[in-house]
N, C-alpha and C positions, 0 to 999 in steps of 0.2 A: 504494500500500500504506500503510495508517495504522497504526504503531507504538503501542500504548499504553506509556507509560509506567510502569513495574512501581511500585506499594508497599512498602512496606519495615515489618515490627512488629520490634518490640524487646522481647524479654520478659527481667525480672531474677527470678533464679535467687537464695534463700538457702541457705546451708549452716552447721550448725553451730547453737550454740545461745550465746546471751549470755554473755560479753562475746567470745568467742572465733569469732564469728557473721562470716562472710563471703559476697563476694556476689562472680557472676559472670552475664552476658548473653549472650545470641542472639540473632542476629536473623533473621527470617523473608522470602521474597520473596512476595508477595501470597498462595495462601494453600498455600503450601507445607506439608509437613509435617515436612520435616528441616529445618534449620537452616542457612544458606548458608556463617554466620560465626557464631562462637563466641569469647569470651575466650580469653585467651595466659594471664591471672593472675585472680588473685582480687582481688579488694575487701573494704576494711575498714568502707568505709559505701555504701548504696545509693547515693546522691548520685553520688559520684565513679565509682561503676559506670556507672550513667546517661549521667553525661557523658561517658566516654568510648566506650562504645555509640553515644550520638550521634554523636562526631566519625567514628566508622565508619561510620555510615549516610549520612552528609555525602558522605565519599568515594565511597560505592557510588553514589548520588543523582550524583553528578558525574562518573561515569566512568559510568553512562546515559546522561547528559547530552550527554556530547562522542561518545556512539558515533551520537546519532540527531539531530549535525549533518553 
């Protein structure tokens, strides 16, 4: 049986309008249409949303990882 390995997208979400503008992320398993994970908090600047969507998807990536050893 061959496993593929799932994708993972990241999409950031704005809310609000200048200066008072925040952001939060989702992210998607290949081409899902709901959402698997979602932000807990909002962001003050994309960037920092970003990265830490990243380090979420890191974990999902990784805990794929170790189920299709």
């Amino acid at each position: 049986m061959n496993e593929k390995m799932p994708t993972y997208r990241v999409v950031i979400k704005g809310n609000g309008t200048a200066p008072n503008k925040s952001y939060g992320w989702q992210i998607y398993r290949n081409m899902d249409v709901l959402p698997i994970l979602r932000s807990q908090r909002l962001f003050d600047s994309r960037m920092t949303g970003l990265a830490d969507a990243n380090r979420s998807r890191l974990q999902l990536v990784d805990t794929d990882l170790q189920k299709l050893q």
